[in-house]
C-alpha positions as CSV (number, residue, x, y, z in Angstrom):
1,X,-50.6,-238.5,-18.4
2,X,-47.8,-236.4,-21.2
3,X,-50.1,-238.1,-23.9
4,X,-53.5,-236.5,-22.2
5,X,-51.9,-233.5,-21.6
6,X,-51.0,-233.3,-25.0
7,X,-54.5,-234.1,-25.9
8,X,-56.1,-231.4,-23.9
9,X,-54.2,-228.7,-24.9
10,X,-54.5,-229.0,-28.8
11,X,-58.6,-230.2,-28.1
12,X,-59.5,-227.8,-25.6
13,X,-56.8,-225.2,-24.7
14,X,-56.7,-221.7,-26.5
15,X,-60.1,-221.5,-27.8
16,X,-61.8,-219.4,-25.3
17,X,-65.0,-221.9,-25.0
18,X,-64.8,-222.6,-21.7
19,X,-65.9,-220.0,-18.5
20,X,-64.5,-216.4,-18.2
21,X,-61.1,-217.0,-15.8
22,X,-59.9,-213.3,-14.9
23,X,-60.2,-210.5,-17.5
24,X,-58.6,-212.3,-20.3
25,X,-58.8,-215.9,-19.8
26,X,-61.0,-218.8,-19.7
27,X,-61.4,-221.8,-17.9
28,X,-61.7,-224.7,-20.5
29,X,-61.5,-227.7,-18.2
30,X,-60.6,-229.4,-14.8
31,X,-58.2,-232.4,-14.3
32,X,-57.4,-235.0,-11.8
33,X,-55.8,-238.2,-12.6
34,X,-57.6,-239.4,-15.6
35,X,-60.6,-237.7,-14.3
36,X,-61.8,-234.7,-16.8
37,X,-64.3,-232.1,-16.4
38,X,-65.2,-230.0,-19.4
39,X,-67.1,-226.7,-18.5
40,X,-68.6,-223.9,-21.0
41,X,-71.6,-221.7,-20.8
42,X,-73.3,-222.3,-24.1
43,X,-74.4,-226.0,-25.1
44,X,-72.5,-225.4,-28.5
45,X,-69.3,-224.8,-27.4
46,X,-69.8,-227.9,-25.2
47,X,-70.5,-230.4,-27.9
48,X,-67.9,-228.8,-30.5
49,X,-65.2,-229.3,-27.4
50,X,-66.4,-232.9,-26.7
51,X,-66.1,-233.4,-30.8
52,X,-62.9,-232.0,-30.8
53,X,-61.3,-233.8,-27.6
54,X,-63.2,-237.3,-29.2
55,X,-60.9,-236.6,-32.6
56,X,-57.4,-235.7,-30.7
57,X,-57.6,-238.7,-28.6
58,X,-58.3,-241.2,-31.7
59,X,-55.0,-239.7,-33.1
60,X,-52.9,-240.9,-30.3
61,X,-55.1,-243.7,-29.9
62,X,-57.0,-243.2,-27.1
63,X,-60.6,-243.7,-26.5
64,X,-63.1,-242.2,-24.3
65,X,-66.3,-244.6,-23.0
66,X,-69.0,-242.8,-23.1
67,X,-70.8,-244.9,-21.0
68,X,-68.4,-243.2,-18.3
69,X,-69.0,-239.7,-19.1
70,X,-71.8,-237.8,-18.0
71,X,-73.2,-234.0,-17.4
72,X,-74.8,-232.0,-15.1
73,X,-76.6,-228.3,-16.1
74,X,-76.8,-225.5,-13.7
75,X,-79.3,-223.1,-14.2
76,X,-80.0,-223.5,-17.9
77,X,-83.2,-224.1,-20.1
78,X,-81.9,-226.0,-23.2
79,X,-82.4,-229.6,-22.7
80,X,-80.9,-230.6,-26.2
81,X,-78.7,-233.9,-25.3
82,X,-75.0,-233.8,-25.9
83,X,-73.2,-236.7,-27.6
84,X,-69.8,-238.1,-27.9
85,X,-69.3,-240.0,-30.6
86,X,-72.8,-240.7,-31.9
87,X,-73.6,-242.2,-28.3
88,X,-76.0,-240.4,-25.9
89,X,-74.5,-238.8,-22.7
90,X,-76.2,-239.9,-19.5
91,X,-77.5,-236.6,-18.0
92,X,-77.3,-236.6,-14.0
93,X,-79.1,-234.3,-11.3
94,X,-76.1,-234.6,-9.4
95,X,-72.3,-236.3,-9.2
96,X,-69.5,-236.9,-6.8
97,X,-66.2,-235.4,-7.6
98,X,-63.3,-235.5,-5.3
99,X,-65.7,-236.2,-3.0
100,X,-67.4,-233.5,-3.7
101,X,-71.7,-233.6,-4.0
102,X,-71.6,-231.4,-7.1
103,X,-75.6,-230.4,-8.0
104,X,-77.6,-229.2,-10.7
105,X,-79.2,-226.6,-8.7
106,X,-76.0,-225.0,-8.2
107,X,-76.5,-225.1,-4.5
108,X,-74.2,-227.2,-1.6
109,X,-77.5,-228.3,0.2
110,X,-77.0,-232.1,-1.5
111,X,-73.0,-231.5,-0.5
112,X,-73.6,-230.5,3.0
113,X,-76.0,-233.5,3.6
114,X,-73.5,-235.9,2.7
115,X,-70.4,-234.1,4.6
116,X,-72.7,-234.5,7.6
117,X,-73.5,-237.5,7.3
118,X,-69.8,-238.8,6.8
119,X,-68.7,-237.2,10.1
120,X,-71.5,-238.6,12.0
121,X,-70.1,-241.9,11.2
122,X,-66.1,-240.4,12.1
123,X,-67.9,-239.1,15.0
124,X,-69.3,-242.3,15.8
125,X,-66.6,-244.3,15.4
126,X,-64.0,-242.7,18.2
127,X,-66.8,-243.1,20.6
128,X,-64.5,-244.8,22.9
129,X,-62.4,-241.8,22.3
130,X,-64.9,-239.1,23.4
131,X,-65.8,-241.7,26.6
132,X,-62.8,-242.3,28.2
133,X,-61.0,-240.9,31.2
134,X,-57.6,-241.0,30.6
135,X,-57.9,-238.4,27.5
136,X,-57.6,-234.7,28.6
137,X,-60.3,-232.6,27.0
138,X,-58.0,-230.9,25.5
139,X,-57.0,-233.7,23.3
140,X,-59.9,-235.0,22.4
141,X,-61.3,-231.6,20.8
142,X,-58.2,-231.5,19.1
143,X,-59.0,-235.1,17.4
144,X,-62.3,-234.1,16.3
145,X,-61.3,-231.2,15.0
146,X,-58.4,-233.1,12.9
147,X,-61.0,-236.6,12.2
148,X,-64.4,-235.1,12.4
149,X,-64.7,-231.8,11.7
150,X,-62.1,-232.1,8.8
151,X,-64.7,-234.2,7.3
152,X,-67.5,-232.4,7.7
153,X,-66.1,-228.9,6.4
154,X,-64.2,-230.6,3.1
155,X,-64.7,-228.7,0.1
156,X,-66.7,-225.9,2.3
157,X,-64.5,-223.6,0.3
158,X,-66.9,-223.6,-2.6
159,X,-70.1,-223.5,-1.2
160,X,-73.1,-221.6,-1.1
161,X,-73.8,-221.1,2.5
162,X,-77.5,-220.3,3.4
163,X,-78.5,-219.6,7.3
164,X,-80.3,-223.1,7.0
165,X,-76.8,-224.9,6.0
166,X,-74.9,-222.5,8.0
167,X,-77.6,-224.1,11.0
168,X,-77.4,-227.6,10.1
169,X,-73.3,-227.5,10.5
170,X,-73.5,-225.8,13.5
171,X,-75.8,-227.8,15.2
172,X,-74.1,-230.8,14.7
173,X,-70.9,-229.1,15.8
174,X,-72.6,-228.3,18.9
175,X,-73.9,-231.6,19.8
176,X,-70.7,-233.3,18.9
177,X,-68.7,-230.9,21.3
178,X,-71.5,-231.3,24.3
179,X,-71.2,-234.9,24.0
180,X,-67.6,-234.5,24.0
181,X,-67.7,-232.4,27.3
182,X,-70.4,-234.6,28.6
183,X,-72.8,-231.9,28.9
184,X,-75.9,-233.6,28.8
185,X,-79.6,-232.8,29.7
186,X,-80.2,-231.3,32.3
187,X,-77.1,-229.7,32.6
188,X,-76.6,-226.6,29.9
189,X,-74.3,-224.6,28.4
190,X,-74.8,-221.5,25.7
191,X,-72.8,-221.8,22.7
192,X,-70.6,-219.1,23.3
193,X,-69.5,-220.6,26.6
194,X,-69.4,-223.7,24.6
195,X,-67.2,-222.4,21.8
196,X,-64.8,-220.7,24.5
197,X,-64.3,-223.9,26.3
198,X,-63.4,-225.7,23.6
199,X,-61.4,-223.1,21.1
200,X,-64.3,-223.2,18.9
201,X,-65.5,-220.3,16.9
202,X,-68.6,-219.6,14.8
203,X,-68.9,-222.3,11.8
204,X,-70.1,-219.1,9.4
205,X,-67.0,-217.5,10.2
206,X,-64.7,-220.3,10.0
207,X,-66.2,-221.3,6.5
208,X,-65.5,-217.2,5.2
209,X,-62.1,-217.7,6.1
210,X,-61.3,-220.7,4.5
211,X,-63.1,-219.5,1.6
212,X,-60.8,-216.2,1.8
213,X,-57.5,-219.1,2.0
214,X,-58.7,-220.9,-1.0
215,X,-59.6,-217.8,-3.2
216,X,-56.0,-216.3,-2.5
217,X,-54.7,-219.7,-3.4
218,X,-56.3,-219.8,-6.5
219,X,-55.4,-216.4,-7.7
């Protein structure tokens, strides 16, 4: 990881070819492990970086596949391809990072589908959980809020939240937490009651403030 560091820095680092960071700054790249994600607005910066990180890594002899790299474009019209080392890079509609649905759209309707879909399954898997008498109510909203609703609201922090994602999430909030209190047809209960009885607050507002966290985390 020194030796990539290394790498990065004298490739990528310094050259302002990346996206505006603050007034005087700009964001070149994003690392995790041995994962890598170059960003710039114009296609030629992005090539010229790839060409530059390709040539640094040689020197310290390290090699990157390009048959594992590929790139996205978010809202852009130039469709020349880029390469990396004379080799075609697979272009994608969309990637998982982190777990993360990242899309070329720029929206998080891709990422919300799958963050659903995920807690379903957590959902659906502490079924005896959410059945059984000897819990207190009490604790079993606390476990979905720690196992399913952790799931469902990862990486919330950086999306775009439209009043049709905003009503997906909270609809399947508010099944999960019916079921939970048993509160089945016939019998009914408005959300707000639904959200007082169980600590819950609206998903909209609980999305702003962890977005609020994150971008006073980042700064």
């Amino acid at each position: 990881m020194l030796v990539l560091n290394g790498v990065l820095r004298t490739a990528l680092h310094g050259k302002k070819r990346g996206l505006t960071w603050r007034l005087k700054e700009s964001l070149e790249d994003m690392e995790y492990a041995d994962g890598i994600c170059l960003v710039s607005h114009k296609y030629e910066h992005m090539q010229k970086k790839l060409d530059d990180l390709w040539e640094e890594s040689k020197k310290v002899g390290l090699e990157i596949n390009p048959l594992k790299t590929e790139e996205i474009r978010v809202n852009t019209v130039i469709n020349q391809g880029l390469r990396l080392n004379g080799e075609d890079i697979t272009r994608s509609s969309d990637f998982s990072y982190l777990g993360s649905v990242v899309a070329e759209d720029g929206g998080a309707n891709t990422d919300v589908h799958v963050r659903i879909q995920k807690a379903r399954g957590s959902f659906s898997k502490l079924r005896k959980v959410w059945l059984s008498t000897l819990i207190r109510k009490n604790t079993k909203v606390k476990i979905f809020n720690a196992c399913v609703k952790s799931v469902l609201l990862y990486g919330c922090e950086t999306w775009l939240v439209t009043s049709e994602i905003r009503r997906k999430i909270q609809t399947f909030v508010n099944r999960c937490l019916r079921y939970i209190l048993r509160i089945w047809w016939p019998y009914v209960i408005s959300n707000k009651d639904l959200w007082r009885v169980t600590g819950q607050e609206d998903i909209n507002l609980e999305i702003r403030k962890r977005k609020l966290r994150w971008i006073g985390h980042t700064h």
